[in-house]
VOZA-375946 format. One record per residue: x, z, y of N, C-alpha, C in turn; residue in one letter. Coordinates in pm, 1 decimal, always signed. Example, Ala and Ser with C-alpha at 12.3 -4.5 7.8 and 13.67 -1.06 7.14 Angstrom:
BEGIN
VEXKE       n.u       n.w       n.v      ca.u      ca.w      ca.v       c.u       c.w       c.v  residu
VEXKE   +1319.0    +780.0    -569.0   +1230.0    +780.0    -450.0   +1320.0    +780.0    -330.0       A
VEXKE   +1285.0    +708.0    -225.0   +1367.0    +714.0    -106.0   +1290.0    +787.0      +3.0       S
end
This chain:
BEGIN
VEXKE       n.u       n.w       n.v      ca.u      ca.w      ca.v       c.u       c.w       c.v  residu
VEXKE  -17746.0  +16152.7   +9349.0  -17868.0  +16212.5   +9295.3  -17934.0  +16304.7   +9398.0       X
VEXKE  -17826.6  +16391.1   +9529.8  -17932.8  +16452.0   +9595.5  -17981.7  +16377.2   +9673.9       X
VEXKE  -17936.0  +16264.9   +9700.7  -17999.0  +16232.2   +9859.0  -18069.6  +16121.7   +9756.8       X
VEXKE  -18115.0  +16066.1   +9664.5  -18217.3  +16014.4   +9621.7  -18321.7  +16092.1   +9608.1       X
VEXKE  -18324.2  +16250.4   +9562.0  -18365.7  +16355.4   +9544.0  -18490.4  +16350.0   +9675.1       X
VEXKE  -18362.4  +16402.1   +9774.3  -18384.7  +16413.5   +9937.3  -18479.2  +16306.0   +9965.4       X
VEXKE  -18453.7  +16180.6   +9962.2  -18519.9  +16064.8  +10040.6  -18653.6  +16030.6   +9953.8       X
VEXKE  -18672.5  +16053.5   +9837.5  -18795.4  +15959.0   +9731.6  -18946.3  +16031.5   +9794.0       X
VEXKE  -18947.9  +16122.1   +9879.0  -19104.2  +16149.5   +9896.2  -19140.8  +16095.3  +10032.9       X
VEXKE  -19005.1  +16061.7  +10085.8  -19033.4  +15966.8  +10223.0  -19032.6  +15844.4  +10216.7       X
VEXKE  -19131.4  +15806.4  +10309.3  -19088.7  +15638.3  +10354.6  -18979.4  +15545.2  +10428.5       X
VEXKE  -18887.6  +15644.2  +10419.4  -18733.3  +15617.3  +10491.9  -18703.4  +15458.0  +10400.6       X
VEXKE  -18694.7  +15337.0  +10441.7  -18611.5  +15199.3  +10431.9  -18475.7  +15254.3  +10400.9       X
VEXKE  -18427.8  +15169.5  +10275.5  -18313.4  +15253.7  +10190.3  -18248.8  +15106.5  +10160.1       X
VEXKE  -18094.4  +15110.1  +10217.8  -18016.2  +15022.1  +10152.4  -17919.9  +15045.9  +10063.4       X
VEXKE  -17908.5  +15026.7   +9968.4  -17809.9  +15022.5   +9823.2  -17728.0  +14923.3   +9830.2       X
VEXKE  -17579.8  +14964.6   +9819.3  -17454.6  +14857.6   +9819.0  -17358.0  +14917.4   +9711.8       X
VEXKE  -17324.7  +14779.9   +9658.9  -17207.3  +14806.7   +9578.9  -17181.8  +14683.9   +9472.2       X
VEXKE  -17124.6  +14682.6   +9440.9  -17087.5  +14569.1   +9300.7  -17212.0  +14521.4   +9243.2       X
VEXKE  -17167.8  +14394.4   +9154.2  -17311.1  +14397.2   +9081.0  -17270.8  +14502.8   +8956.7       X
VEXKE  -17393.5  +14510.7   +8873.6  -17347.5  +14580.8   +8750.8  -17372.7  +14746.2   +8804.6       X
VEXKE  -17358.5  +14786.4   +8891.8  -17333.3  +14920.9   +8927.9  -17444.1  +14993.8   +8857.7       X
VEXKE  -17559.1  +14956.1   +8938.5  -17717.8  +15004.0   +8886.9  -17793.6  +15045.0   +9016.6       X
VEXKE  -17755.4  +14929.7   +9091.2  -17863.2  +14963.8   +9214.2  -17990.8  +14915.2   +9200.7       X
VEXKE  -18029.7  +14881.3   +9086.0  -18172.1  +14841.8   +9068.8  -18229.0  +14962.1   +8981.9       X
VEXKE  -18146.4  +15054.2   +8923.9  -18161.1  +15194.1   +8891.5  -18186.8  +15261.3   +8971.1       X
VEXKE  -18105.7  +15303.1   +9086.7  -18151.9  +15356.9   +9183.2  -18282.5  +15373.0   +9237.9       X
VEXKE  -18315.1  +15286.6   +9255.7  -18417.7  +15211.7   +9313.2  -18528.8  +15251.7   +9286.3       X
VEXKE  -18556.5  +15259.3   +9158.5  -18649.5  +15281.0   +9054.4  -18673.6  +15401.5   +9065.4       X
VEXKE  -18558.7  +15500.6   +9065.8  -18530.3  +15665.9   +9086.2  -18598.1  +15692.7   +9200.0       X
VEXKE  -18599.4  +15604.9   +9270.9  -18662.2  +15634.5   +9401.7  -18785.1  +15628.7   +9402.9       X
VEXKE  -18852.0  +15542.1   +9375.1  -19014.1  +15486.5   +9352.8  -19079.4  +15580.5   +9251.8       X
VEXKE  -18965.0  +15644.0   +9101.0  -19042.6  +15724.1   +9054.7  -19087.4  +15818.2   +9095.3       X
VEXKE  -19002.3  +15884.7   +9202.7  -18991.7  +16020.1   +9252.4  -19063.3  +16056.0   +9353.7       X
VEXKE  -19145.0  +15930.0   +9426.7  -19222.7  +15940.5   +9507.9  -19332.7  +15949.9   +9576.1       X
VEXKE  -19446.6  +15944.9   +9608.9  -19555.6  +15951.9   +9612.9  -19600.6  +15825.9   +9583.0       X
VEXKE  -19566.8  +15714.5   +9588.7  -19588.7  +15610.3   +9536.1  -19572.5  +15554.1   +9397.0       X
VEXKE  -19568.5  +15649.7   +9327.8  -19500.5  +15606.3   +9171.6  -19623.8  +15562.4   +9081.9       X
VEXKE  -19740.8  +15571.3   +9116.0  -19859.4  +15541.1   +9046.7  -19896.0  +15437.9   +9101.5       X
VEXKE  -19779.0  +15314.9   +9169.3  -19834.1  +15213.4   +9242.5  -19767.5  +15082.3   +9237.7       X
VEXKE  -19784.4  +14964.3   +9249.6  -19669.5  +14911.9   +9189.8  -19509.4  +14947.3   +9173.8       X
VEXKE  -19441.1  +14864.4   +9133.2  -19261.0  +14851.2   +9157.7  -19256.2  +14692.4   +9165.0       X
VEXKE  -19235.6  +14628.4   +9280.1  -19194.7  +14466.3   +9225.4  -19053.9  +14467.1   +9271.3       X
VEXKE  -18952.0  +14407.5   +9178.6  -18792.6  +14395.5   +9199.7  -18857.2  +14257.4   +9278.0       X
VEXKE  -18793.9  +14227.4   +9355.1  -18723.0  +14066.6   +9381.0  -18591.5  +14032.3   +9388.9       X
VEXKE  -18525.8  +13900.8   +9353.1  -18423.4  +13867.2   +9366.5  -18412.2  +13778.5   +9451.8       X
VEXKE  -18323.4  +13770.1   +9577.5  -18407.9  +13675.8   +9704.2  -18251.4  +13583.2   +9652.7       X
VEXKE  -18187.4  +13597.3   +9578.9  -18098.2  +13523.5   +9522.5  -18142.4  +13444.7   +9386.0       X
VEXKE  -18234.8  +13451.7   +9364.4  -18293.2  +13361.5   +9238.0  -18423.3  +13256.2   +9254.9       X
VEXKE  -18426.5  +13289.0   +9401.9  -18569.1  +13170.4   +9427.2  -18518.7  +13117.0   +9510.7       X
VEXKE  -18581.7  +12994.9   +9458.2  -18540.3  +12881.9   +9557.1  -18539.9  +12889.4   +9730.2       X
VEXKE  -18479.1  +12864.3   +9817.8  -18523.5  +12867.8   +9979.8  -18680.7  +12801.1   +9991.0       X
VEXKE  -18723.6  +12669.8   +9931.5  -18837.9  +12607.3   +9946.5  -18952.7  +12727.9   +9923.7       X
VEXKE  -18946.6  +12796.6   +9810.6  -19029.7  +12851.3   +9770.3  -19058.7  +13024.7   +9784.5       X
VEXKE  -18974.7  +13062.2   +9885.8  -18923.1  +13194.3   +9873.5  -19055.5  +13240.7   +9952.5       X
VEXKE  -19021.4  +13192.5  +10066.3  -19157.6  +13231.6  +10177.0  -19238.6  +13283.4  +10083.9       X
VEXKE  -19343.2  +13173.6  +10047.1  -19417.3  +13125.0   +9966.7  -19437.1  +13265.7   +9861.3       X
VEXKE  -19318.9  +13309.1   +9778.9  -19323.9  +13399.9   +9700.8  -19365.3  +13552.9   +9780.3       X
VEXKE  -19291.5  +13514.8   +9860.5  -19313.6  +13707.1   +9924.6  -19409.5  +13684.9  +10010.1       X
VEXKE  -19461.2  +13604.8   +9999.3  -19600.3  +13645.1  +10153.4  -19668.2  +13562.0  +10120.0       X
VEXKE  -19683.8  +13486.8  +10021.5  -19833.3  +13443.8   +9940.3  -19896.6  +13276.6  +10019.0       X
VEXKE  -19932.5  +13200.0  +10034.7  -19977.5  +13055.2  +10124.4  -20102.7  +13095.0  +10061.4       X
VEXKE  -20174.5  +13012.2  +10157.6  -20345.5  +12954.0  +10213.4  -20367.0  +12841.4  +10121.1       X
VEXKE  -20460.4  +12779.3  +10100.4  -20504.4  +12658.3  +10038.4  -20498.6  +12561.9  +10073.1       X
VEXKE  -20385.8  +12456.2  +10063.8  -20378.0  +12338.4  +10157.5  -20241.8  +12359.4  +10261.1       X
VEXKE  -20188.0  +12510.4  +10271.0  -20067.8  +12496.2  +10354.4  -19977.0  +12363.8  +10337.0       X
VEXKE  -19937.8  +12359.7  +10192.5  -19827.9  +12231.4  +10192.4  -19883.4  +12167.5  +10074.0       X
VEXKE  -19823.0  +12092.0  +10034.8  -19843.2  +11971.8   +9914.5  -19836.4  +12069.9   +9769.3       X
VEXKE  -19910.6  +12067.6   +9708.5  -19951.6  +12140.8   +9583.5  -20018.0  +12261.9   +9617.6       X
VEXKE  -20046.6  +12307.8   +9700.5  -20074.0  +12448.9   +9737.5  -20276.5  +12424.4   +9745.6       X
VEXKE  -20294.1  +12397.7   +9571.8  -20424.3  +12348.7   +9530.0  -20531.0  +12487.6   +9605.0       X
VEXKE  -20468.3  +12570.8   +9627.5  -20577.3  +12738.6   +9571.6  -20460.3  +12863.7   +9661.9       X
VEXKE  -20545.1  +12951.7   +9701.9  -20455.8  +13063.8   +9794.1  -20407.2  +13110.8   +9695.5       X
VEXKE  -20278.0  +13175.1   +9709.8  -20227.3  +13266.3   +9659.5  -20135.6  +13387.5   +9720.6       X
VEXKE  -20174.7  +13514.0   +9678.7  -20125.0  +13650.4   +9728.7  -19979.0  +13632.7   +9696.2       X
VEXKE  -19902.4  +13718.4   +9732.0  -19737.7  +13706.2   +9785.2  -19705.0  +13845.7   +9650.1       X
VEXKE  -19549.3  +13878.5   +9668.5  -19507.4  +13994.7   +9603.3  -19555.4  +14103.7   +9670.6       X
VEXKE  -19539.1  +14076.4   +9789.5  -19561.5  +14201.9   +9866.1  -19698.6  +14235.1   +9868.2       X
VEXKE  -19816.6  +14171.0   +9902.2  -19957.0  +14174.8   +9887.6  -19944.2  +14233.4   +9719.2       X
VEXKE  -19910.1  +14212.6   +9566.8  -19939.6  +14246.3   +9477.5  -19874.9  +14405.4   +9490.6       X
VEXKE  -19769.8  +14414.1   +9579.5  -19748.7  +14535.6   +9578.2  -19771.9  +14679.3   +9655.7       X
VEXKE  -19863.1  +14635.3   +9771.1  -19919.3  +14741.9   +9856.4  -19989.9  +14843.4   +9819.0       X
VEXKE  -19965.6  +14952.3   +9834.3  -19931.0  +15101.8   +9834.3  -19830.5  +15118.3   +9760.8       X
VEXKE  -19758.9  +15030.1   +9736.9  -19595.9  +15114.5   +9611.7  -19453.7  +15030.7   +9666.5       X
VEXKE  -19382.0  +14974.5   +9595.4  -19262.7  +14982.0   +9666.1  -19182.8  +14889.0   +9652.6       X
VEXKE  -19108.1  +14767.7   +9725.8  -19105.0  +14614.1   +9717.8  -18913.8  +14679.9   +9741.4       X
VEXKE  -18879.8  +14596.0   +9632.8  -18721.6  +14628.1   +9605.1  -18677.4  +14478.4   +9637.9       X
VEXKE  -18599.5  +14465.2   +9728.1  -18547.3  +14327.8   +9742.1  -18394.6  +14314.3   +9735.1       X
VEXKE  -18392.1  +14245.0   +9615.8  -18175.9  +14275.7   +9530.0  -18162.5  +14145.8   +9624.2       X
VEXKE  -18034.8  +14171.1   +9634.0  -17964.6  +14087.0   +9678.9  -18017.1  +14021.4   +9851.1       X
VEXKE  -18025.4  +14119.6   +9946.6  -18070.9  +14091.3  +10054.0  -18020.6  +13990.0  +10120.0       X
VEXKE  -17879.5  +13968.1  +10091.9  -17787.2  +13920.1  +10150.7  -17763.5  +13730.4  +10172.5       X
VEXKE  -17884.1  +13735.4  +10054.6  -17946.6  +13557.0  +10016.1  -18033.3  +13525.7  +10077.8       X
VEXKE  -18078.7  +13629.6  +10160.5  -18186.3  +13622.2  +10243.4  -18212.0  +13475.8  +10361.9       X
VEXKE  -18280.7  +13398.6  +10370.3  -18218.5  +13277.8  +10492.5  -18285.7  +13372.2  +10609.3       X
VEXKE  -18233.2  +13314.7  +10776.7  -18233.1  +13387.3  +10895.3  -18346.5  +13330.0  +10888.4       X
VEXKE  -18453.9  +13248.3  +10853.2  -18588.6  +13252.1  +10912.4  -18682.5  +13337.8  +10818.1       X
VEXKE  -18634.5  +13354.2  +10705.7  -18713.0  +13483.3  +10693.2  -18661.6  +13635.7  +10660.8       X
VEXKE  -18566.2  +13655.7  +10729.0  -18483.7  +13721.2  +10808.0  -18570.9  +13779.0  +10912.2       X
VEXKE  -18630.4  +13676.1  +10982.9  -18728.0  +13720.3  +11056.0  -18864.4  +13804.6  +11041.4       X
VEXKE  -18893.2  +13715.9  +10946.7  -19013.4  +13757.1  +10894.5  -19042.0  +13853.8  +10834.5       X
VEXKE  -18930.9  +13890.5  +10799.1  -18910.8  +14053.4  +10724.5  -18902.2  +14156.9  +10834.4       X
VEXKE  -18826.4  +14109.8  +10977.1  -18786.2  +14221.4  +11009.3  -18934.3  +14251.8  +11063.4       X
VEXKE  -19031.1  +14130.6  +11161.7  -19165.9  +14162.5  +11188.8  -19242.3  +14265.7  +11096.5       X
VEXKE  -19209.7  +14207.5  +10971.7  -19325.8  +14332.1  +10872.4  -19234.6  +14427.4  +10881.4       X
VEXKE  -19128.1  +14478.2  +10910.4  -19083.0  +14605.7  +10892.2  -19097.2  +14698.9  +11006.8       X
VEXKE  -19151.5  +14611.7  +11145.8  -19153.7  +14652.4  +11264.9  -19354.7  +14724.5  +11274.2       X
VEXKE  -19414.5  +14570.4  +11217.4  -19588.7  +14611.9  +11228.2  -19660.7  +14656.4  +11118.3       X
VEXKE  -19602.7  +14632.2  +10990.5  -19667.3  +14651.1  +10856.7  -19778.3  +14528.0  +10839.4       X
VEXKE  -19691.7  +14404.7  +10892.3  -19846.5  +14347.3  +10837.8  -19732.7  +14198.6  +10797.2       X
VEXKE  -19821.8  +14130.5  +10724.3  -19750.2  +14018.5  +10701.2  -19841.4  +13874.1  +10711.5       X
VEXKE  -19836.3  +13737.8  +10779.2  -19927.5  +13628.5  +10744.0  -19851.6  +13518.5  +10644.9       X
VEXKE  -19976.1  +13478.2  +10527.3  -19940.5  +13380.9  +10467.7  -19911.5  +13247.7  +10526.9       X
VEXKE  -19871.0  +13204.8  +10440.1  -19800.2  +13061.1  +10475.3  -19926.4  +12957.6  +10491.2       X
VEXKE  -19924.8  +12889.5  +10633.4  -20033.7  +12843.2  +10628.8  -20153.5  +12979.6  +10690.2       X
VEXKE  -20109.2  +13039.9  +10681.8  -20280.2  +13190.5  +10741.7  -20214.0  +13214.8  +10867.9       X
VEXKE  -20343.4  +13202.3  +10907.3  -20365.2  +13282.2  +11038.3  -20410.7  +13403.6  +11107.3       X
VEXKE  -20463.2  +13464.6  +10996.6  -20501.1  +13645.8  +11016.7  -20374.5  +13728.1  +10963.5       X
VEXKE  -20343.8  +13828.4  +11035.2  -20244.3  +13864.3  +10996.9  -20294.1  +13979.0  +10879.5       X
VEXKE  -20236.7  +14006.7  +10754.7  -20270.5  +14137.9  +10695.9  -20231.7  +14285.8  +10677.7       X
VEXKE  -20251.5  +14393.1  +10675.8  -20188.6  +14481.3  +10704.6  -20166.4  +14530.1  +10592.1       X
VEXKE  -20051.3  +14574.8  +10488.3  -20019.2  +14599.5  +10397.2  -19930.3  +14767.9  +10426.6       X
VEXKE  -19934.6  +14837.0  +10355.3  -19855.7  +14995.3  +10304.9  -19731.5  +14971.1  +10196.0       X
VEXKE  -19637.7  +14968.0  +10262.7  -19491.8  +14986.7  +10153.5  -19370.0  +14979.7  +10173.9       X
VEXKE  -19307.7  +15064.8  +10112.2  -19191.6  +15083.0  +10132.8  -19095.1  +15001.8  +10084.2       X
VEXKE  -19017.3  +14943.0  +10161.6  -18890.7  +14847.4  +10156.6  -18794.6  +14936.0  +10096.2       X
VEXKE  -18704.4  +14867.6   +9983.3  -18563.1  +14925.2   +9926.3  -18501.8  +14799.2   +9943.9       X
VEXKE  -18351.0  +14783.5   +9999.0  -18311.0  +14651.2   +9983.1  -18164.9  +14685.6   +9907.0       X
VEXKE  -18106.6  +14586.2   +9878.5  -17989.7  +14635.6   +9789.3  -17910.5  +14495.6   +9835.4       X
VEXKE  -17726.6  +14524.4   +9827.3  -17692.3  +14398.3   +9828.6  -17547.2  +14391.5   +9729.3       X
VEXKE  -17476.9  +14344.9   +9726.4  -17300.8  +14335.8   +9697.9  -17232.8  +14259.5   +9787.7       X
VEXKE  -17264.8  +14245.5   +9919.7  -17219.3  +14158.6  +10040.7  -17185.4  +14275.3  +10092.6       X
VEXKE  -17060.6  +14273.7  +10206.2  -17018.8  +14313.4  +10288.3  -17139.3  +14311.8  +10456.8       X
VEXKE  -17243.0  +14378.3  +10423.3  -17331.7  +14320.6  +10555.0  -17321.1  +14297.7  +10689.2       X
VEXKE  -17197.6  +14459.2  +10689.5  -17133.6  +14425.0  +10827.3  -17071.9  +14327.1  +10910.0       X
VEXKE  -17036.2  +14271.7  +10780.9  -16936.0  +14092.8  +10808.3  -17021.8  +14031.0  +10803.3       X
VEXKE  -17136.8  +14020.7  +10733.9  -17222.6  +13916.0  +10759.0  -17315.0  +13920.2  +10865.9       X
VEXKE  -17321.0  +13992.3  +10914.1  -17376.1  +14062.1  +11108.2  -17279.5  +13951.0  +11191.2       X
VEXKE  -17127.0  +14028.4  +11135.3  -17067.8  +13955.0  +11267.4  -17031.3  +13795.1  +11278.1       X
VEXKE  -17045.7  +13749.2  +11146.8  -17005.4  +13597.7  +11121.1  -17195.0  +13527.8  +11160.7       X
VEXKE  -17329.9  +13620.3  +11210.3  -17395.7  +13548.2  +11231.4  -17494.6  +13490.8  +11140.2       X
VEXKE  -17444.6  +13556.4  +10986.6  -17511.3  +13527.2  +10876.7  -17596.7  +13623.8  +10849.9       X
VEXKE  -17620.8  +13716.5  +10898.3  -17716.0  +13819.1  +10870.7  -17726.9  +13878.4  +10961.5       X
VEXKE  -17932.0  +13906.9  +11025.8  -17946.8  +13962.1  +11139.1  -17884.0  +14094.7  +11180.1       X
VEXKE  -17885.2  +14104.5  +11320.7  -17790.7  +14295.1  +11352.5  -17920.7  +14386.1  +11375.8       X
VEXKE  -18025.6  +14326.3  +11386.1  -18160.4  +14394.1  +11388.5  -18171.0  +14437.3  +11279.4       X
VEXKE  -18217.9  +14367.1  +11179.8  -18261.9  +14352.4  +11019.0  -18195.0  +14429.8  +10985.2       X
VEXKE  -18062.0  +14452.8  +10964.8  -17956.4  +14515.5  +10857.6  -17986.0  +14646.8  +10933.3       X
VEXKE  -18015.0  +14747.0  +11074.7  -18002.2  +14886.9  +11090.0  -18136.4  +14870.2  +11061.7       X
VEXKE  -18235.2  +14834.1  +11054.0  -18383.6  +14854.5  +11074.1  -18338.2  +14879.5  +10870.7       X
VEXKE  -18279.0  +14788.3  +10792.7  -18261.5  +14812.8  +10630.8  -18187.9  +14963.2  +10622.3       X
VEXKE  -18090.5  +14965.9  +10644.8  -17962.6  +15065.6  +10604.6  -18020.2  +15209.1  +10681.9       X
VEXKE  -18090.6  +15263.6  +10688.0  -18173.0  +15407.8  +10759.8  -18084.9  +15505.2  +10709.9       X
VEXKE  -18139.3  +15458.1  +10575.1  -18013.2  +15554.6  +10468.4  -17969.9  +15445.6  +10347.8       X
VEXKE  -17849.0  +15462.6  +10382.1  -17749.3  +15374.3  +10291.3  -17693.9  +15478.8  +10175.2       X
VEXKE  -17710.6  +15428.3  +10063.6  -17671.0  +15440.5   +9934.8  -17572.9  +15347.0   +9860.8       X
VEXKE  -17429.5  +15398.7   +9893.7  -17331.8  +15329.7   +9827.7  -17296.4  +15357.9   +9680.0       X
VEXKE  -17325.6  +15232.8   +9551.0  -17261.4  +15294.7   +9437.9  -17083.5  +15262.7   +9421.9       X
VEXKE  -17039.0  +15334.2   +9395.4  -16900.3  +15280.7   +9322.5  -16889.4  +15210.7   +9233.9       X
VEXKE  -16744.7  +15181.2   +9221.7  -16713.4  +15077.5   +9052.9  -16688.5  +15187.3   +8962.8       X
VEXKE  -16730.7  +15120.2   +8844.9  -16673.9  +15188.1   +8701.9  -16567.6  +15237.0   +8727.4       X
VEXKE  -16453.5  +15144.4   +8815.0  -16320.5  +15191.4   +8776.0  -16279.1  +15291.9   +8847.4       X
VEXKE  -16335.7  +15301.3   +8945.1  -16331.7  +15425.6   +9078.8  -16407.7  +15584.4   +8977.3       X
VEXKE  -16460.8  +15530.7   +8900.7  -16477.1  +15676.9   +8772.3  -16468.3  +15651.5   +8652.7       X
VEXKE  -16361.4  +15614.2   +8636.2  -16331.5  +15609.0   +8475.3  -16392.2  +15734.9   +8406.0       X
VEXKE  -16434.5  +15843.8   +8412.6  -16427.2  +15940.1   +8304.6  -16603.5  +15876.9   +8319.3       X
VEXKE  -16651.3  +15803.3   +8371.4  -16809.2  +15795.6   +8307.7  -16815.4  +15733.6   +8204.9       X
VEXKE  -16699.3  +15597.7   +8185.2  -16702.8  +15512.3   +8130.9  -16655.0  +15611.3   +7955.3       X
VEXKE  -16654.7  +15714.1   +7932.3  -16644.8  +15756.6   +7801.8  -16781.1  +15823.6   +7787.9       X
VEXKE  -16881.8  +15859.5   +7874.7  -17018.1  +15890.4   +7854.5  -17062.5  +15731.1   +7826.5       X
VEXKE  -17084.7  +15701.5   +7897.0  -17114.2  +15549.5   +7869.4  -17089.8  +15512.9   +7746.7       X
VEXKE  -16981.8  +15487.5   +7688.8  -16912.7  +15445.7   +7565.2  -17006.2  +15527.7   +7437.7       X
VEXKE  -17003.0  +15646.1   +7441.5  -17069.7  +15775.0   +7324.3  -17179.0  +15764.2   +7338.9       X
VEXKE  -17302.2  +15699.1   +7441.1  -17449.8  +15719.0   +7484.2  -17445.8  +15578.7   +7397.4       X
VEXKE  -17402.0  +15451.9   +7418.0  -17414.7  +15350.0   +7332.2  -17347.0  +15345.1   +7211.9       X
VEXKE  -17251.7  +15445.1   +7183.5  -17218.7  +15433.6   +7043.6  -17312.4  +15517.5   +6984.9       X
VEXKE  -17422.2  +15643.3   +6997.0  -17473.0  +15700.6   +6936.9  -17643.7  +15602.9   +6927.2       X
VEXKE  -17633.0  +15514.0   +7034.3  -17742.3  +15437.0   +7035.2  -17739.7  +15329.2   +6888.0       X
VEXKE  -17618.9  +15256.0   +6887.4  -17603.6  +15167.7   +6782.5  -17540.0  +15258.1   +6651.5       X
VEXKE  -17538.0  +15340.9   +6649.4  -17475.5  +15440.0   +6455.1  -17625.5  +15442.7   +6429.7       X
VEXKE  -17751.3  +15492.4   +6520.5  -17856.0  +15490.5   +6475.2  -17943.9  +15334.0   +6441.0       X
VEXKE  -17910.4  +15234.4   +6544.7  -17963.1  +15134.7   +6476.2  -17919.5  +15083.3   +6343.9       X
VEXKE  -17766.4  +15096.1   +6319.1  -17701.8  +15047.8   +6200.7  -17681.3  +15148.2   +6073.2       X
VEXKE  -17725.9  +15257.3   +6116.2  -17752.8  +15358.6   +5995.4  -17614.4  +15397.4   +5981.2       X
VEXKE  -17492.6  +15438.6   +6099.2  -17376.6  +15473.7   +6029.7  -17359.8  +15585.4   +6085.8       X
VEXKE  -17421.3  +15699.3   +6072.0  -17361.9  +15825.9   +6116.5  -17246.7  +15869.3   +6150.0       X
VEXKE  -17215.7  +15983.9   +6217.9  -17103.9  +16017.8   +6217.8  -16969.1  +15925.3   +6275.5       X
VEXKE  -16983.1  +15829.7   +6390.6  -16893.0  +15739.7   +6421.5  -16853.6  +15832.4   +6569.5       X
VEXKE  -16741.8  +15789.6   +6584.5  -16637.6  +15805.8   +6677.5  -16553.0  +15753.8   +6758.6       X
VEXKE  -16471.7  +15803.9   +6844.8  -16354.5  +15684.1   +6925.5  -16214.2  +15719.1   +6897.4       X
VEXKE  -16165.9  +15661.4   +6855.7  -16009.3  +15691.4   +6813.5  -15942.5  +15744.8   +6964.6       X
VEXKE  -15857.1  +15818.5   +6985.5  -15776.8  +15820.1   +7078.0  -15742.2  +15702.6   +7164.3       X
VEXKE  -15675.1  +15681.2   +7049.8  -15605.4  +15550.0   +7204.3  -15733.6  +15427.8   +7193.8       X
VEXKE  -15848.7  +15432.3   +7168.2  -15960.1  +15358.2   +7200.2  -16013.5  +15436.5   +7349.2       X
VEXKE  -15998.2  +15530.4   +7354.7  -16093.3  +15596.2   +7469.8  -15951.2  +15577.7   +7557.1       X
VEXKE  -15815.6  +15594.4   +7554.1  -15744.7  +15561.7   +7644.9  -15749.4  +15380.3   +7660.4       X
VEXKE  -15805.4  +15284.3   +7588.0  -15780.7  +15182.3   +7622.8  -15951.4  +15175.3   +7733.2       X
VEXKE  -16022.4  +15226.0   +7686.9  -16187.3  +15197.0   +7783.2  -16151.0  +15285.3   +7913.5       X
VEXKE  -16027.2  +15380.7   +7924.0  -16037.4  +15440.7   +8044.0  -15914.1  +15288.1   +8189.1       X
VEXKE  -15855.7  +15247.9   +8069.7  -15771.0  +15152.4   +8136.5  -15822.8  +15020.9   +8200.4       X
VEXKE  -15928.8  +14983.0   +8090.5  -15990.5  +14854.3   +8115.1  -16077.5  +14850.6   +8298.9       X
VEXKE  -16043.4  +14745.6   +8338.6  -16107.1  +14755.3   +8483.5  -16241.0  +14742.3   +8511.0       X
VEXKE  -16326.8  +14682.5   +8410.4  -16473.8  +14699.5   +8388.7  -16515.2  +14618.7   +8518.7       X
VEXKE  -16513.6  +14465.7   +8519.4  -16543.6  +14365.5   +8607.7  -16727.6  +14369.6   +8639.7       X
VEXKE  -16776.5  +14369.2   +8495.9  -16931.4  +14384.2   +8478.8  -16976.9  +14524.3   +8532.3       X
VEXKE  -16888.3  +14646.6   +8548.0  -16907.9  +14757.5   +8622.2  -17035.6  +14794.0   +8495.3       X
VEXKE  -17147.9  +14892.1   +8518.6  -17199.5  +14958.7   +8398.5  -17283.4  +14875.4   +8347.0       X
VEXKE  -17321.8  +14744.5   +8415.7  -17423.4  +14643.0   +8294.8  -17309.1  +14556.4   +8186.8       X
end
């Protein structure tokens, strides 16, 4: 919380690591609210949920006619999100050719569509997040050694649930007082050896 504190009024490139489930897309958010940019977009991406064909395409927008269906231009994530703050989960799905292309916009601030030939100059701050080991993926060649220090400026590691069990009984009482009110049952509780069995459990899903 301080060094999210610390970092949200700067434009410091922020990498978030840790499990899935943790809440590095929380983070994230903490960050963008807190910042001078908070009256400006937020686009999450998941560079692990779009296709390779189409990824380009998504974050940096194609020309009319670049490839086969590409009836009409269309603006990118990043173009919908200039002046506010482009969160990219799962960096680590990233392919090395646009690997590249990221690290260029992180170097000039500008990005060209697919198919364009003017380059555009866009304002925003990169958050990237992963659950990969990046360092290993540097040295096995799978992930640029440029890209990843130009990402990680300031690295934000979350832990597992199980590395703090005593959250996992806030956790537990914040959603049990959430559902007594949807179900109208006041007054509910955790038995003893219920809160010793949620402090035991290893919590694979971590806090989602």
């Amino acid at each position: 919380f301080k060094t999210i504190k610390k970092i949200a009024t700067t434009d410091i490139t922020v990498l978030i690591t840790g499990e899935s489930g943790t809440g590095k897309e929380m983070v994230s958010k903490a960050i963008h609210h807190q910042s001078l940019r908070k009256d400006k977009p937020f686009v999450p991406i998941n560079c692990g949920a779009i296709p390779e064909t189409l990824l380009e395409s998504e974050l940096f927008g194609h020309e009319k006619g670049a490839f086969t269906d590409a009836y009409t231009q269309k603006k990118g994530k990043f173009e919908y999100a200039d002046g506010g703050t482009v969160f990219l989960d799962e960096i680590g799905e990233l392919p090395l050719s646009l690997q590249v292309k990221l690290l260029r916009f992180l170097q000039d601030h500008k990005i060209e569509r697919v198919g364009g030939k003017e380059p555009i100059p866009l304002d925003l701050r990169i958050i990237a997040a992963t659950n990969r080991p990046l360092e290993q993926e540097v040295q096995s060649k799978k992930f640029r050694e440029d890209l990843y220090y130009r990402l990680s400026v300031i690295t934000i590691h979350l832990p597992t649930l199980r590395e703090r069990n005593d959250d996992v009984i806030l956790l537990a009482n914040t959603f049990l007082n959430i559902f007594s009110k949807e179900f109208n049952k006041p007054n509910l509780s955790f038995s003893h050896r219920s809160i010793s069995k949620l402090k035991e459990y290893v919590w694979p899903g971590n806090v989602r």
